[in-house]
C-alpha positions, 0 to 999 in steps of 0.5 A: 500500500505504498507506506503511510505518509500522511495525505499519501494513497496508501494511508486512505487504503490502510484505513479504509482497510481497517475499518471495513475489518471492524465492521466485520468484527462486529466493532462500534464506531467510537470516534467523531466521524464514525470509525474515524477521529479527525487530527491535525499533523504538521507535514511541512515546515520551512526554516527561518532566515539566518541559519548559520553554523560556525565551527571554532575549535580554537585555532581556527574558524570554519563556516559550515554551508547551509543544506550541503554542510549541515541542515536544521531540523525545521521543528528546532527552536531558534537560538544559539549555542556555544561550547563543547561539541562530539560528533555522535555519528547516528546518535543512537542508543539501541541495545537490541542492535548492540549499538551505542553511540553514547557508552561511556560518554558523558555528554549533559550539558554539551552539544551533540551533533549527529548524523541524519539517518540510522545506521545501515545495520539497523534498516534491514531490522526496523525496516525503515529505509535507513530514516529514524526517529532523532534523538536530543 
């Protein structure tokens, strides 16, 4: 059903799928519209004018470029943030992979960047293509 994005075809099919198994189950409509129960979800956003990131490890300066170098989050806040830094590759802790990007790592009160997508391990198991859920 070609996945589940939200407003994609494969997501209608899905629900509409599992709505005709209730109705076969016997099971009573619950929500607002029927089997349905409507919700908002943020699907785009678009990022601020003015996203910068410098990288200084004290000898020199290196201004990074925007969506070659690194690219936001468009759901972070605005701000900005100084101090001591790791480069945590996928960020992930997950011990049923036997992965762990931060053993051993004290990183409270420090910056953590990491990579976009899992580890090329972990998709073959979740099977999400190589996208996970981030991690602050």
């Amino acid at each position: 059903m070609e996945g589940r994005g939200a407003g994609t075809k494969g997501i209608g099919l899905a629900a509409n799928m599992i709505e005709q198994r209730y109705r076969t189950l016997g099971l009573q409509p619950a929500g607002a519209k029927g089997y349905f129960q409507p919700f908002s979800v943020i699907t785009g956003a678009t990022l601020k004018a003015g996203n910068r990131l410098e990288v200084d490890d004290g000898k020199s300066k290196q201004e990074l470029r925007l969506n070659q170098d690194f690219v936001p989050f468009s759901f972070s806040a605005s701000g900005e943030a100084a101090g001591p830094w790791f480069l945590r590759d996928n960020g992930a802790t997950a011990p049923e992979f036997g992965y762990d990007d931060y053993a051993h790592l004290d990183v409270k009160d420090k910056i953590v960047v990491v990579l976009r997508y899992e580890p090329a391990g972990f998709a073959a198991k979740s099977g999400n293509a190589g996208l996970r859920s981030t991690r602050s």
